[in-house]
Backbone as a ProteinNet text record, in pm:
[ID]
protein_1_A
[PRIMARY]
XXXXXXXXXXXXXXXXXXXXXXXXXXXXXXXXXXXXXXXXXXXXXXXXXXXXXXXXXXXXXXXXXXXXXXXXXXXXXXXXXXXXXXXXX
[TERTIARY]
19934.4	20070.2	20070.8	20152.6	20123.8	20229	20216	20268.1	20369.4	20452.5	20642	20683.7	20591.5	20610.1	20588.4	20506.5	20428.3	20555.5	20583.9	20682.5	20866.6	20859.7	20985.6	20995.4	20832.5	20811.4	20844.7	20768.7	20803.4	20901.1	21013.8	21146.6	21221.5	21204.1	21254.1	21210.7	21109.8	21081	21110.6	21090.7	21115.8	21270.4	21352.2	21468.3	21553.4	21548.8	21629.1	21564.3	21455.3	21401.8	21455.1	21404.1	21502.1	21654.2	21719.8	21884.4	21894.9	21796.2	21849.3	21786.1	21666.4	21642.3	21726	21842.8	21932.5	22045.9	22060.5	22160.8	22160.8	22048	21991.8	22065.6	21935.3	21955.5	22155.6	22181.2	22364.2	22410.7	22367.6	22442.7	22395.6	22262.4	22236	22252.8	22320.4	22352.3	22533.2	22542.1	22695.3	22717.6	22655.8	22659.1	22625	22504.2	22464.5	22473.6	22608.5	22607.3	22672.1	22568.7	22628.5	22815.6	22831.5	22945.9	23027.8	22964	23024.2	22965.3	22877.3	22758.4	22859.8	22822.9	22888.8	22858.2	22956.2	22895.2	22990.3	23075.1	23184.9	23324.8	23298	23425.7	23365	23237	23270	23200.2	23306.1	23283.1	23421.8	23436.5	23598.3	23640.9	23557.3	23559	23558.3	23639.9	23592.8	23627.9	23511.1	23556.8	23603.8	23743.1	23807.7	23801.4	23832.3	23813.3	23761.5	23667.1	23668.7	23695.1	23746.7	23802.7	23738.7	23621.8	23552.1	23687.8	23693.3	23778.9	23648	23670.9	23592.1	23442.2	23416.3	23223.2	23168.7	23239.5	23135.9	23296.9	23413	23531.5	23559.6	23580.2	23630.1	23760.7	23852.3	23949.5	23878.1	23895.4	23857.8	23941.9	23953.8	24064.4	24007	23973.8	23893.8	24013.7	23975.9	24061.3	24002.7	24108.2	24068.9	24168.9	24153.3	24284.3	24406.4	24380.3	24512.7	24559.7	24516.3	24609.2	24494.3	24588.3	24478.4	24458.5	24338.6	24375.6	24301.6	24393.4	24368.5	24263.6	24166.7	24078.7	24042.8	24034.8	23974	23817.8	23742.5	23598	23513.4	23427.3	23381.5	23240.5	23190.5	23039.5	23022	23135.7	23161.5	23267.1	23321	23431.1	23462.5	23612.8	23633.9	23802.4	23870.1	24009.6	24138.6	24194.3	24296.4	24412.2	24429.1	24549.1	24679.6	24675.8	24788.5	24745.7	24845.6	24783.7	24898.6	24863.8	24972.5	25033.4	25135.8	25150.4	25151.1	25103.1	25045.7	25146.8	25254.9	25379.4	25430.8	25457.1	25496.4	25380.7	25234.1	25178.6	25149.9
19636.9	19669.1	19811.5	19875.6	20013.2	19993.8	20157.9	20187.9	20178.3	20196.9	20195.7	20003.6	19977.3	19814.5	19727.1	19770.2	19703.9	19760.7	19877.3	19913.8	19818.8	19813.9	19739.9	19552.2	19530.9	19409.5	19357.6	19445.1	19443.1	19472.6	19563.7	19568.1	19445.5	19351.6	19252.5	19102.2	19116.5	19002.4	19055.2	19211.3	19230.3	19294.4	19328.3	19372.3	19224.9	19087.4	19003.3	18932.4	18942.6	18907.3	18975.2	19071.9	19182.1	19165.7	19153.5	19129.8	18972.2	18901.1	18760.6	18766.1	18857.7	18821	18909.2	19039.4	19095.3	19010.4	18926.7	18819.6	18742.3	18641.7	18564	18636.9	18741.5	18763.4	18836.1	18845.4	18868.9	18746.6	18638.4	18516.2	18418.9	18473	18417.3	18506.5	18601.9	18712.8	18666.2	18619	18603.7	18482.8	18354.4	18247.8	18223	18276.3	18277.7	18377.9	18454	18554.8	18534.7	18608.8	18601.8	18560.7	18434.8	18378.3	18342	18287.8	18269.1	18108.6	18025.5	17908.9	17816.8	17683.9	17627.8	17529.8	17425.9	17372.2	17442.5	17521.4	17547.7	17468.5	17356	17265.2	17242.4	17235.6	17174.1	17332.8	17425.6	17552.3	17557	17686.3	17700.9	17827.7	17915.6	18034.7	17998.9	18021.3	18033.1	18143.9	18207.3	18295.2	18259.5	18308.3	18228.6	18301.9	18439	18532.2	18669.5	18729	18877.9	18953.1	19038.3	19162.4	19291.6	19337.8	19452.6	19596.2	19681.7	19797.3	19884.2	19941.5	20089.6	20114.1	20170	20168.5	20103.8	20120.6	20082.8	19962	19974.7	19865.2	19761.9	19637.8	19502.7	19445.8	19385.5	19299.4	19181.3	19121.8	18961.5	18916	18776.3	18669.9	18557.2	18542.9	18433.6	18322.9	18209.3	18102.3	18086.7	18071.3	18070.2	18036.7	17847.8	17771.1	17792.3	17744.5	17715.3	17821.4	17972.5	18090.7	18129.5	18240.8	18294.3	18444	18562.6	18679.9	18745.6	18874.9	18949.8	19066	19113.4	19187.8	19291.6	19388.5	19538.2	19564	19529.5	19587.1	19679	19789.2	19897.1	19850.4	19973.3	20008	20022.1	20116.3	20104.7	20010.3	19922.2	19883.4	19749.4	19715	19537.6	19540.8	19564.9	19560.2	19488.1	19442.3	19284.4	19357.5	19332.7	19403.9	19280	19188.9	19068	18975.7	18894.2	18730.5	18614.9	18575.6	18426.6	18358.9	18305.4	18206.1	18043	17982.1	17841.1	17717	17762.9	17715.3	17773.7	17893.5	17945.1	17961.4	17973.5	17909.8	18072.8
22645.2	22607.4	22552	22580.2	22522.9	22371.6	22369.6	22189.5	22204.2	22289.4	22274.7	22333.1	22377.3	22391.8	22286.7	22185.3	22066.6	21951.8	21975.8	21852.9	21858.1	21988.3	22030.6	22016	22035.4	21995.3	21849.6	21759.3	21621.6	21568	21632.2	21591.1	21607.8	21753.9	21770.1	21653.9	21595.5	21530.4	21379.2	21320	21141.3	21161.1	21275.1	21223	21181	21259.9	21172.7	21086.9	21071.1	20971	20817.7	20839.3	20694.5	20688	20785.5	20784	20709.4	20748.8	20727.1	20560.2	20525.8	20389.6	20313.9	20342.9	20272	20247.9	20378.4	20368.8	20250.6	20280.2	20154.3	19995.9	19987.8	19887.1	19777.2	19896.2	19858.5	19824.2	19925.6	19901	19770.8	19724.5	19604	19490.1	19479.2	19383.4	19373.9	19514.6	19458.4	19409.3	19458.1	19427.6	19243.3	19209.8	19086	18973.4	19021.4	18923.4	18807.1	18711.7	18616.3	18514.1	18462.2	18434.8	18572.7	18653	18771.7	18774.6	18704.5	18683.7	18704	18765.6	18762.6	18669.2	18590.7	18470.5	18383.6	18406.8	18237.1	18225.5	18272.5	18193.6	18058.1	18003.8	17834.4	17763.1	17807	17707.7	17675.5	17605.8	17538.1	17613.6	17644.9	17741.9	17895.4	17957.4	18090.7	18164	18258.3	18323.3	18456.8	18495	18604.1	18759	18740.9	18869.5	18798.1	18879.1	18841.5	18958	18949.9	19081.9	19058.4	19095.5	19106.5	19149.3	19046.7	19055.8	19079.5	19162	19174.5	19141.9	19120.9	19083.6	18951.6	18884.7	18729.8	18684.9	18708.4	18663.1	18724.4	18671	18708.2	18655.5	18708.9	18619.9	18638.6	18513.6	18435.9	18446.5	18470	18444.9	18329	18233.5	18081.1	18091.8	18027.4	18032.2	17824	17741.9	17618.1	17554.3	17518.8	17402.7	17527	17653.9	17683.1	17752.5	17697.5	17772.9	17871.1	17912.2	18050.5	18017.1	18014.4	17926.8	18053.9	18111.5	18175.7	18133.1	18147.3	18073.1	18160.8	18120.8	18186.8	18166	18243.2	18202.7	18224.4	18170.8	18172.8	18143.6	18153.2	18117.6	17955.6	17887.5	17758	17733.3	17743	17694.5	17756	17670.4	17731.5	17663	17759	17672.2	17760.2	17688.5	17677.9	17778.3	17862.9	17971.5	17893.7	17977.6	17939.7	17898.3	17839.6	17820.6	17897.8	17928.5	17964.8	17847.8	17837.6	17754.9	17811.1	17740.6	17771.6	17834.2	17735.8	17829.2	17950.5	17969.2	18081.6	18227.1	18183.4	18300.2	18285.9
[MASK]
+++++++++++++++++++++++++++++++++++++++++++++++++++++++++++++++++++++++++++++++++++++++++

């Protein structure tokens, strides 16, 4: 087999190999990420959705006593956008 047959061989068996272990590893980064666990019905906090803003910002959605609190998150910082009220949903 020559060198450009042997190099094409090995592309065919480690290129999905590496795709399928980048795969993997996304799908267990998203599955288990951090405050994402499943298991928080008997906490008082819950985190409900987060929405990735831009490079380093996220919006939070927390569930806390009933209300729902919209949160802005940073690299430095963590600040209260809205809150729900408990009656109005």
């Amino acid at each position: 087999m020559s060198a450009l047959g042997w190099y094409f061989l090995k592309l065919l068996i480690l290129l999905p190999m590496i795709g399928g272990m980048a795969f993997g590893a996304l799908w267990l980064w998203r599955k288990y990420q951090p405050g994402m666990l499943a298991g928080q019905n008997d906490r008082n906090v819950k985190l409900l959705e987060v929405l990735p803003m831009g490079t380093f910002g996220k919006l939070a959605v927390v569930e806390f006593d009933g209300k729902k609190i919209l949160l802005s998150v940073t690299r430095g910082k963590i600040e209260k956008i809205s809150e729900s009220d408990p009656l109005n949903g």
